[in-house]
N, C-alpha and C positions, 0 to 999 in steps of 0.2 A: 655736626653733619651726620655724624651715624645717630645719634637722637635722631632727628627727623626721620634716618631711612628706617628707622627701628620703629619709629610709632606710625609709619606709613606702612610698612611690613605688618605690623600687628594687626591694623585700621583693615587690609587688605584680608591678609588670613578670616578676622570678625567679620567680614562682609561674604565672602565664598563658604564660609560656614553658615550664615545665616539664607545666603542663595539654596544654599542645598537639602537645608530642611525646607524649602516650600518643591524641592525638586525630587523628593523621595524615591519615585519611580524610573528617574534617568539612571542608564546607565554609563558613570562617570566612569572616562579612563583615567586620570590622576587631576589633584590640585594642586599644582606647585609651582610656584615662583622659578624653581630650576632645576633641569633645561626647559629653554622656551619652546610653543609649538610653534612650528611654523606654520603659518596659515596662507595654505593654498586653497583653488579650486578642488571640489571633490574630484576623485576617480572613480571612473566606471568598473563595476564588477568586474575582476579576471575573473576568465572562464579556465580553469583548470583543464590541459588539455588531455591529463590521464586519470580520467576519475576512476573511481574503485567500482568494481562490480556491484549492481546491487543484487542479483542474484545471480547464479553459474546458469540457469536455463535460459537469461535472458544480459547476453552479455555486452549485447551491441546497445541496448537501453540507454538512457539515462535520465533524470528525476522530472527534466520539462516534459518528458513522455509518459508522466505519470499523475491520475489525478483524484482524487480522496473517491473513497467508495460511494460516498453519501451522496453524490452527485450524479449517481447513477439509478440507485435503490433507496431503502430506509434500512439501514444496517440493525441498527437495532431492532426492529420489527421482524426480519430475516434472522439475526442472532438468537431470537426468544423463540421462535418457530423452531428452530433446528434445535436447542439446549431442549424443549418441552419435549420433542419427540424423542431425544435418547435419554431421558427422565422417564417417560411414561413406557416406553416400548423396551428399550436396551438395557438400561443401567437401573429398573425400581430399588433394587436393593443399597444401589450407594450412588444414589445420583448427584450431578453435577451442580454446585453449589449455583443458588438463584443471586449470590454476591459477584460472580465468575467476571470478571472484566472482558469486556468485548475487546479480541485485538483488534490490533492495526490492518489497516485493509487501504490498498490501493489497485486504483483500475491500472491496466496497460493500456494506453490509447493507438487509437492504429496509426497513429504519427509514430511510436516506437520502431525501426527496422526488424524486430525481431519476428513482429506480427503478420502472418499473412490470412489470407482468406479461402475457402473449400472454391470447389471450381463455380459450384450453384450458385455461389453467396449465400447460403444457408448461416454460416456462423467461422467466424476466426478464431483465429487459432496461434500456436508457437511450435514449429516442429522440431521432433527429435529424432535422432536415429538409435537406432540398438544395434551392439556389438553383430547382429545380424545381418544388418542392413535394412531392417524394416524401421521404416517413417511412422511415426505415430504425431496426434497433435492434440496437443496440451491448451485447456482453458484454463487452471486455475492451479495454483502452487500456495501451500501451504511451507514457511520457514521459520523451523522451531527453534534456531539459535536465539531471531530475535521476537518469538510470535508475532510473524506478521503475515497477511493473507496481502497475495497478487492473483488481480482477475482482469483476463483477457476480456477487452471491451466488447460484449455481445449483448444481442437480445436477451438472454438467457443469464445474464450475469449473477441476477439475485439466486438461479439454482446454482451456480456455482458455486456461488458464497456460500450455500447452507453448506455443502459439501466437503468444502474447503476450511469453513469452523468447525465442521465436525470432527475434522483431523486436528486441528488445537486442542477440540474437548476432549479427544484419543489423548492427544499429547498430556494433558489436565489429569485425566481420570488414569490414565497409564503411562506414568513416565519412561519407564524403561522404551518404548516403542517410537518415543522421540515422534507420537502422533503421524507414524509413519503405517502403510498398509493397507489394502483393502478386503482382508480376511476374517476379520474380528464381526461382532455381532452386530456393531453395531449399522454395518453395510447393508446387514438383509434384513434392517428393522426400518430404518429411516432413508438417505439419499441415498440413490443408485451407486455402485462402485464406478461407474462409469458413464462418460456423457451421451444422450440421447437426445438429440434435438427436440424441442417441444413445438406443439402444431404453431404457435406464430409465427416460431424461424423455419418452419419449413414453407410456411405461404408465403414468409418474404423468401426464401428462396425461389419457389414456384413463380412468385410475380417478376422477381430479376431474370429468370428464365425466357419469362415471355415479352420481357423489354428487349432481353439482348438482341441485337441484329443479325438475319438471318446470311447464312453463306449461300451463296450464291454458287449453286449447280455446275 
């Protein structure tokens, strides 16, 4: 009797061996005779109800509010635009290597809570306050623990981005600065330190303007 189970055992192992070399690319949780799995229906994704922050500025987020940059802009083509101009203008002497890996970049979609909108509709934003109590509002964050770029879903996204790589390329070309700052050279050679509406968001604000419905006297 243990012959048999022993050359059905072997027969079995040679057959799950031989399955998983035509299955190379599955990822297998074990092969084993024992313990058995038991086989149920699948389960639906828990939804984890304390997810981890993905950034401090944006803390009410989270990832289904979040969607690759490329679906907004051509990153790459924004990425070389922006490395070329602190190559040729900012950094000639030790410029930013044309090997340089483009980071991670994700839009905030205004499905995120954190996002809201100027009164015109001109362009959204993420507001902050200062120890002063002045409100300020933020399109675009740059995070150098993990190089990664977030960009507030706007017309204007692709300027963000350059703006927003450019503080990587800071982070790149000066690490001490943790690619933090808008003082350094490379500000007053390439993107603006700061955001300025460009004339299409300001027509789509101009036209939201003249949609909105009038008050009545």
């Amino acid at each position: 009797m243990q012959t048999v189970f022993g050359l059905l055992g072997k027969t079995l192992l040679l057959t799950l061996r031989g399955f998983l070399l035509f299955v190379p690319s599955f990822l297998v949780f074990a092969v084993l005779s024992r313990p058995e799995i038991i086989m149920n229906r699948g389960l639906p994704i828990v939804q984890i109800a304390n997810q981890p922050t993905i950034h401090e500025i944006i803390p009410n987020t989270r990832w289904d509010s979040l969607k690759p940059c490329g679906t907004a802009f051509d990153e790459q083509q924004e990425f070389n635009a922006a490395r070329q101009c602190v190559n040729q203008k900012a950094w000639k002497d030790s410029p930013i290597s044309l090997d340089l890996e483009i980071p991670r970049c994700f839009i905030i979609t205004v499905n995120s809570p954190d996002v809201f909108g100027d009164e015109s509709g001109t362009f959204n934003f993420i507001p902050i306050t200062s120890m002063f109590g002045d409100v300020g509002a933020v399109l675009g964050v740059y995070q150098p623990a993990t190089r990664t770029v977030y960009i507030v879903e706007n017309v204007d996204a692709a300027q963000v981005y350059r703006h927003e790589t450019q503080h990587y390329m800071l982070h790149i070309h000066s690490p001490e600065t943790g690619g933090g700052g808008h003082h350094q050279e490379i500000w007053h050679e390439c993107e603006a330190p700061y955001y300025s509406p460009s004339i299409e968001a300001k027509m789509i604000g101009a036209i939201k303007e003249l949609h909105k419905p009038q008050k009545s006297k």
